[in-house]
C-alpha positions as CSV (number, residue, x, y, z in Angstrom):
1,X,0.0,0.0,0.0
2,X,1.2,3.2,-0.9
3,X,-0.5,5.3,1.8
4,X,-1.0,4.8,5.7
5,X,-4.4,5.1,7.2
6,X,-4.2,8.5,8.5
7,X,-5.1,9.1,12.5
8,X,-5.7,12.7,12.4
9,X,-7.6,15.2,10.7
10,X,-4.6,17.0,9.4
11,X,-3.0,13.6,7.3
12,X,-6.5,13.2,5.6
13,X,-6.0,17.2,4.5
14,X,-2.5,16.4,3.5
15,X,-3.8,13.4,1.4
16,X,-6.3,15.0,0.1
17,X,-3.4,17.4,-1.9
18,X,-2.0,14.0,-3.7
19,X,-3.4,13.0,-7.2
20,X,-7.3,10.7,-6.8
21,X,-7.0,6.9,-7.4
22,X,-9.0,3.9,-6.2
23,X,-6.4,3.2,-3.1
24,X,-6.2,7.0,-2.1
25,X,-10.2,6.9,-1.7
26,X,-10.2,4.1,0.0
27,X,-7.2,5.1,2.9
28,X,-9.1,8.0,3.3
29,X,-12.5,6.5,4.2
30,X,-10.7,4.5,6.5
31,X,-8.9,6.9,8.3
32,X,-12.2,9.2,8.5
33,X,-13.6,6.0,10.1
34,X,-10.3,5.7,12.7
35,X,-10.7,9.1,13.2
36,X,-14.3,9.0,14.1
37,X,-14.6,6.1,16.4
38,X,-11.6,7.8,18.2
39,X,-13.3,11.1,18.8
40,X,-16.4,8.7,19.9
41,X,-19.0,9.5,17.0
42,X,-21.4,7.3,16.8
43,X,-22.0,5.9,12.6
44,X,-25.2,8.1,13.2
45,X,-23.7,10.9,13.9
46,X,-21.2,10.4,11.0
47,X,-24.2,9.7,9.0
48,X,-25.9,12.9,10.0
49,X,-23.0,15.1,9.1
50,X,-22.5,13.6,5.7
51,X,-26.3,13.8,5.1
52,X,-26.0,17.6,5.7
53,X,-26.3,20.3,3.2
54,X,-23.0,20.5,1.1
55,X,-22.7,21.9,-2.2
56,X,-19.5,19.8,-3.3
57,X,-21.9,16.4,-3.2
58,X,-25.5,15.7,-4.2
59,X,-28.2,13.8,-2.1
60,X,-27.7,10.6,-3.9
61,X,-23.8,10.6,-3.8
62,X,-23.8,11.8,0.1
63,X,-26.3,8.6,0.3
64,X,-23.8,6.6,-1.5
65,X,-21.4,7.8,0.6
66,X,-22.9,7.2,3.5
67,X,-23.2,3.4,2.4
68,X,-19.5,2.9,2.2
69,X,-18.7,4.5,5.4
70,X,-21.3,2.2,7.1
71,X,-19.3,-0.3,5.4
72,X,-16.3,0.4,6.3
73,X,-17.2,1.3,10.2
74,X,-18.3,-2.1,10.5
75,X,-15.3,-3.5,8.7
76,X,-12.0,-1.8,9.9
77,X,-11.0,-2.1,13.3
78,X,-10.5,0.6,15.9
């Protein structure tokens, strides 16, 4: 893997500045998803906040990704 999950907020921003493929989505989900359960959200709450109002994604891609995330939080270890 060319990336490592990130644990804080501040390596996801710094990822986010490298070129988009398939494995940089995916180490990103994931370390939202560390990052989360370490703070204590709930998938609810992460849910909720992804659900919200945002102009850079439309209701059925927030849906969408709100599916993976689900995924994942029930997938990747804390």
């Amino acid at each position: 893997m060319q990336y490592e999950i990130p644990t804080k907020i501040e390596e996801v921003l710094n990822l986010c500045q490298k070129p988009i493929d398939e494995e940089l989505v995916a180490v990103v989900i994931a370390g939202i998803v560390r990052i989360a359960k370490a703070e204590g959200y709930s998938i609810e709450q992460l849910s909720q906040e992804i659900m919200s109002e945002d102009p850079l994604l439309d209701p059925v891609q927030r849906r969408w990704l709100c599916d993976i995330l689900s995924q994942a939080w029930h997938t990747i270890p804390f």
